[in-house]
Phi, psi and omega in degrees: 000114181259163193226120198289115182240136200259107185273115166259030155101138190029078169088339160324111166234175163199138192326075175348347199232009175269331188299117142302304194191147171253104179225180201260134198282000184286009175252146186296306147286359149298293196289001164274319184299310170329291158343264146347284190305318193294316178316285192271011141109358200257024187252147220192102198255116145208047192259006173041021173107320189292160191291118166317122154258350182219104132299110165241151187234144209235159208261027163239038145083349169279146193265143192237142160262092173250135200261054185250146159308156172312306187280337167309321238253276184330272192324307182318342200262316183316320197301318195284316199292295174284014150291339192317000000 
């Protein structure tokens, strides 16, 4: 079974069929989920030092930090759905 990866920026990837949702990290509650996942160890920096620009949350409850915008993350992923 091979498996489709989702480039969330400078070399990053992540299983494309794993993503729960692509969201923009400015709402008060993200930045609470943020929070949480860094608490419990379930937070995943892959923003290489650079400003977050993307939360993505993942169906093992972990959380990814990308510093690609939130609509960039979307069309790549729409784009990976429709290879299918």
């Amino acid at each position: 079974m091979e498996q489709i990866l989702l480039n969330i920026g400078f070399g990053s990837t992540v299983v494309a069929e794993r993503v729960v949702a692509i969201v923009s990290p400015n709402s008060a509650p993200i930045k609470r989920l943020k929070d949480e996942a860094r608490d419990d160890k379930r937070l995943i920096d892959a923003t290489h030092g650079r400003r977050t620009r993307a939360i993505i949350v993942m169906d093992s409850n972990h959380v990814v930090l990308s510093a690609i915008q939130a609509e960039t993350l979307s069309q790549r992923f729409s784009t990976l759905a429709e290879k299918e």
